[in-house]
DORO-820693 format. One line per 3 residues: number of its first residue (from 0); their letters; for each residue x, y, z of N, C-alpha, C, O. Coordinates in nm, 2 decimals, m for minus. Example, Ala and Ser with C-alpha at 12.3 -4.5 7.8 and 13.67 -1.06 7.14 Angstrom:
0) as) 1.32 m0.57 0.78 1.23 m0.45 0.78 1.32 m0.33 0.78 1.42 m0.33 0.85 ~ 1.28 m0.22 0.71 1.37 m0.11 0.71 1.29 0.00 0.79 1.34 0.11 0.80
END
This chain:
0) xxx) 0.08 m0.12 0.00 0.00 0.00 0.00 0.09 0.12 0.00 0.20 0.13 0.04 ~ 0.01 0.24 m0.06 0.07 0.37 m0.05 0.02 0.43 m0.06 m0.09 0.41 m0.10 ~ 0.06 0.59 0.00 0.00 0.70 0.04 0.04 0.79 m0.03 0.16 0.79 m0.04
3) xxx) m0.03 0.89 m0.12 0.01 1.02 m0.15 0.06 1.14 m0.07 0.02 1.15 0.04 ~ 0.16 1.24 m0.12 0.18 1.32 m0.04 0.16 1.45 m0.20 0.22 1.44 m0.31 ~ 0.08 1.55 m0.16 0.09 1.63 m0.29 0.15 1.75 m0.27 0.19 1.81 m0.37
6) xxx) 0.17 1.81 m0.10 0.23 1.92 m0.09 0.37 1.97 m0.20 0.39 2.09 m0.19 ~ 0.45 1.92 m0.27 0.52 1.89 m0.32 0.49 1.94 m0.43 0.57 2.03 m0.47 ~ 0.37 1.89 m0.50 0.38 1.92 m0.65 0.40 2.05 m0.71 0.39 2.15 m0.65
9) xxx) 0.44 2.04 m0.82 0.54 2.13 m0.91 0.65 2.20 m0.86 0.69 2.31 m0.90 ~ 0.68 2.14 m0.81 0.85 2.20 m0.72 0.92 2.16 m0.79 0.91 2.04 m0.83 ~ 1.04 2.26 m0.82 1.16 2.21 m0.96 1.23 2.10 m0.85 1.24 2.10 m0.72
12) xxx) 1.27 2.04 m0.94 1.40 1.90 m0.84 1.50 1.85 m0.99 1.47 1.84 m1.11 ~ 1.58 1.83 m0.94 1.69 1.80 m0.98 1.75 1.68 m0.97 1.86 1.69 m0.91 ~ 1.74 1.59 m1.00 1.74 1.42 m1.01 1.93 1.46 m0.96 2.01 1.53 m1.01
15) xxx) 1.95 1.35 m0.82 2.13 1.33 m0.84 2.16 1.20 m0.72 2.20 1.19 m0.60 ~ 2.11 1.07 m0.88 2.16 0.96 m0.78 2.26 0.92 m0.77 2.34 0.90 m0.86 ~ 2.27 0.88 m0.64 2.43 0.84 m0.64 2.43 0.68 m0.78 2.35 0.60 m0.83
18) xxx) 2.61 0.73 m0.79 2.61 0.62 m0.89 2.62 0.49 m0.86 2.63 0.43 m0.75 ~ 2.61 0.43 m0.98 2.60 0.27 m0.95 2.47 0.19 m0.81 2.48 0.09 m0.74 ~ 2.35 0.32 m0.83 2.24 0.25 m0.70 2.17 0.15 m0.81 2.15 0.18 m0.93
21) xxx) 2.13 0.01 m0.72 2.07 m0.07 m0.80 1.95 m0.04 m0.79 1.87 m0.14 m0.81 ~ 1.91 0.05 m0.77 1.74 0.09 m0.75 1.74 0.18 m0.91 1.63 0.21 m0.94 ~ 1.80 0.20 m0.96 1.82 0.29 m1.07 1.81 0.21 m1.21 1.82 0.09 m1.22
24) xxx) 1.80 0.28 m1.29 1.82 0.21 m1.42 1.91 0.31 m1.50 1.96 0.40 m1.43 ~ 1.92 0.30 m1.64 1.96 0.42 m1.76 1.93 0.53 m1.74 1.98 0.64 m1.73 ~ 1.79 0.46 m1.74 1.72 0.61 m1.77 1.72 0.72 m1.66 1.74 0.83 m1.69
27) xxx) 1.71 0.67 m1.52 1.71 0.77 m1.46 1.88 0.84 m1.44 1.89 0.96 m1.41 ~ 1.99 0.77 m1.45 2.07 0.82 m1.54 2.10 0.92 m1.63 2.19 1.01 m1.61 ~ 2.03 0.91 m1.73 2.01 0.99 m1.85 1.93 1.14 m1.80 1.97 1.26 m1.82
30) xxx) 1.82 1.10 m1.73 1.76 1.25 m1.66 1.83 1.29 m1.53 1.77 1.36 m1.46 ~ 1.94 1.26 m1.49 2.01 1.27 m1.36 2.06 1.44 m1.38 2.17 1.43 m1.43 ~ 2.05 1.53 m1.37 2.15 1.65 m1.33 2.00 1.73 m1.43 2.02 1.85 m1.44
33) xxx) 1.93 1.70 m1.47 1.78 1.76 m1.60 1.74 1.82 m1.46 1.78 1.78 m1.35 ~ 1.64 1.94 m1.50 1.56 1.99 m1.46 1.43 1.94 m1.43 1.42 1.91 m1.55 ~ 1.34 1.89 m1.38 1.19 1.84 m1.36 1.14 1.91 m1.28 1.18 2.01 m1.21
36) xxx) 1.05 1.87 m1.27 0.87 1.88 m1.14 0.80 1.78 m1.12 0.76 1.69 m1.20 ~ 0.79 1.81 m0.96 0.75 1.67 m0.90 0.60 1.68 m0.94 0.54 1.79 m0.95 ~ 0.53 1.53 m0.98 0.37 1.55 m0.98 0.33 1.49 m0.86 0.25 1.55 m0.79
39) xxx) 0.38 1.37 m0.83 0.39 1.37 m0.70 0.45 1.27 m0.59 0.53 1.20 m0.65 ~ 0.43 1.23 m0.47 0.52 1.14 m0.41 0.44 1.08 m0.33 0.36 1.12 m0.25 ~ 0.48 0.94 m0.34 0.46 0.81 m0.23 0.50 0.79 m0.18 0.62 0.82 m0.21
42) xxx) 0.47 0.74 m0.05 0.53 0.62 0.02 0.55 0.48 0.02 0.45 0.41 0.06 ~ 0.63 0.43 m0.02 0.66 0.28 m0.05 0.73 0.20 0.04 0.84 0.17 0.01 ~ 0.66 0.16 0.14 0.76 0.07 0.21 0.86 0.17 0.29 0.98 0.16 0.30
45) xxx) 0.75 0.29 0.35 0.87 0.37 0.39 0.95 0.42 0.38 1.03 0.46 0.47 ~ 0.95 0.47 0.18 1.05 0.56 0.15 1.00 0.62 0.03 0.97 0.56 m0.08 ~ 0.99 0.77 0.08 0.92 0.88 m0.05 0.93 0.86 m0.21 0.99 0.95 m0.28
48) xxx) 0.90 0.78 m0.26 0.92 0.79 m0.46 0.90 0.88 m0.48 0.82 0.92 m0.40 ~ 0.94 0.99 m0.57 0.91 1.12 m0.61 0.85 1.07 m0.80 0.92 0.98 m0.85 ~ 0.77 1.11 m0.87 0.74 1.09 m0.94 0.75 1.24 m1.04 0.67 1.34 m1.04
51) xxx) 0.90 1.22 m1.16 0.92 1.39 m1.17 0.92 1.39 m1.32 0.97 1.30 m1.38 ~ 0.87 1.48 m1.37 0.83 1.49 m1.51 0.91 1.63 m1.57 0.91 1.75 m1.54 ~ 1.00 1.55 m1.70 1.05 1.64 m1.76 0.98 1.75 m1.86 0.86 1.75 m1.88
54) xxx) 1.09 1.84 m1.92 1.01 1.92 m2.05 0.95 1.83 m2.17 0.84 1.85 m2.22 ~ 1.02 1.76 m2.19 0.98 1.64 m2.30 0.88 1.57 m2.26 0.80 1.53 m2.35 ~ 0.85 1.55 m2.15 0.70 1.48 m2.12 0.75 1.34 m2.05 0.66 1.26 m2.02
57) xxx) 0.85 1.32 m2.02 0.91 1.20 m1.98 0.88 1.21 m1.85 0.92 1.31 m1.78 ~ 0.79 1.10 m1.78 0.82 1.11 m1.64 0.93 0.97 m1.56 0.92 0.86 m1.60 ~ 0.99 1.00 m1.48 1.10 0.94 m1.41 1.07 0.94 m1.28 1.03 1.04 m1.22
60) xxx) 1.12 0.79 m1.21 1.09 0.80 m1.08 1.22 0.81 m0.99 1.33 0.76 m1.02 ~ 1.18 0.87 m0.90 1.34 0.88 m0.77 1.31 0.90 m0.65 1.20 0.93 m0.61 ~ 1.42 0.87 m0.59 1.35 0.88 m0.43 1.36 1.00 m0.42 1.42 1.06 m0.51
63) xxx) 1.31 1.08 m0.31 1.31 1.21 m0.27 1.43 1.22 m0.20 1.47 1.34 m0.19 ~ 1.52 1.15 m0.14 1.63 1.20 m0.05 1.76 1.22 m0.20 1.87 1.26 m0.16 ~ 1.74 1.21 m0.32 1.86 1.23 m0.44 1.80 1.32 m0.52 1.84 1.34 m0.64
66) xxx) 1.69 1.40 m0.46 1.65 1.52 m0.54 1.68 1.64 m0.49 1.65 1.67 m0.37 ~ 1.73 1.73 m0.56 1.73 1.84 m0.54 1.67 1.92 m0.55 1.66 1.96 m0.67 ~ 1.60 2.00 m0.43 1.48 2.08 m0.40 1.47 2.23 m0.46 1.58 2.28 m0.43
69) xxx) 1.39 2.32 m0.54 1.41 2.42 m0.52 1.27 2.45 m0.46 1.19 2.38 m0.54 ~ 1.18 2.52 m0.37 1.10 2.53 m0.34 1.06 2.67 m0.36 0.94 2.70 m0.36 ~ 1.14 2.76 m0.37 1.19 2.88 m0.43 1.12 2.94 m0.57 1.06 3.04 m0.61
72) xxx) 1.16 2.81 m0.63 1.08 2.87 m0.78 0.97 2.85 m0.83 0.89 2.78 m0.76 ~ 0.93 2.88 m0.93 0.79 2.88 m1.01 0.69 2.76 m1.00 0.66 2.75 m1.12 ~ 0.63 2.69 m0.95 0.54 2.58 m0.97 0.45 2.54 m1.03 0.35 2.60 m1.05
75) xxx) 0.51 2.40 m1.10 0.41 2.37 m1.21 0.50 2.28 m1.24 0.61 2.24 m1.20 ~ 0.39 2.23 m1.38 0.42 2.08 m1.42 0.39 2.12 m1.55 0.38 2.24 m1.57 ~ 0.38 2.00 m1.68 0.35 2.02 m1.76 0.21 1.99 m1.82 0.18 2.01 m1.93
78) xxx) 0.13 1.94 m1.72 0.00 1.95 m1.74 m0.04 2.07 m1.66 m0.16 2.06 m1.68 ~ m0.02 2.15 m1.59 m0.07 2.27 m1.53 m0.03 2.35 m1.71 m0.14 2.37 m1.77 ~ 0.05 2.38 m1.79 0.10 2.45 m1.91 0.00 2.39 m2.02 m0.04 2.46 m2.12
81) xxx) m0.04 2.26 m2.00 m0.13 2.19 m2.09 m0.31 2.28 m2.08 m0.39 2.32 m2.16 ~ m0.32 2.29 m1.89 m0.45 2.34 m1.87 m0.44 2.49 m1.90 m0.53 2.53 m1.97 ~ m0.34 2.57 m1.86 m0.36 2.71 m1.92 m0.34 2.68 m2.06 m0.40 2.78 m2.11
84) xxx) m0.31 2.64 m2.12 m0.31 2.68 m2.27 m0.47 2.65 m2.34 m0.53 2.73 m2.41 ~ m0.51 2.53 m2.28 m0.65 2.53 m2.31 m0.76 2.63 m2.28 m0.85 2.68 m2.34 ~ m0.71 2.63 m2.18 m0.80 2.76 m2.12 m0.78 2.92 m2.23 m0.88 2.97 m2.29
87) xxx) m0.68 2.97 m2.24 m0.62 3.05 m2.36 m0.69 3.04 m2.47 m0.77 3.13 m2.49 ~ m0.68 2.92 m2.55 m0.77 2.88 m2.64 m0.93 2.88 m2.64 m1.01 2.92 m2.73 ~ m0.96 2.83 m2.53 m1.11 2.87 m2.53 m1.14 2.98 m2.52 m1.24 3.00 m2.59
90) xx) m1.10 3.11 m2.44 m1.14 3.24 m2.42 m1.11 3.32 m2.62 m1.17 3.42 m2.66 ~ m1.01 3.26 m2.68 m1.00 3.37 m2.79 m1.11 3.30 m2.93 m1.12 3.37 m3.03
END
């Protein structure tokens, strides 16, 4: 079982796992040091998944203790950019 936590969402994070973790694969590799936003985070067995979606649309999973937080900046995702544009569209 798991629990949502949403306080989090659209907070930029910064994927930085240590290397060679066998919880990892390529890919999260390949998005490691990328920009994202969290959509959102579980609990699994006692430890936060962060669930973080790039500009490309790619979402990647990490735990929350190899992300790096900004809580500082802009919030949002790319489905919040999906809902205002729609909205844009309908008003013109």
């Amino acid at each position: 079982m798991h629990r949502h936590k949403t306080p989090l969402r659209g907070i930029k994070a910064v994927p930085r796992p240590k290397a060679d973790d066998p919880n990892y694969t390529a890919v999260n590799y390949t998005y490691a040091g990328r920009v994202g936003h969290i959509h959102e985070v579980v609990d699994v067995r006692g430890r936060a998944l962060a669930k973080v979606g790039f500009d490309d649309r790619k979402i990647v999973y990490y735990f929350l203790d190899d992300l790096e937080l900004d809580e500082k900046a802009k919030r949002g995702t790319f489905h919040d950019a999906d809902i205002a544009r729609d909205i844009e569209d309908a008003t013109e």
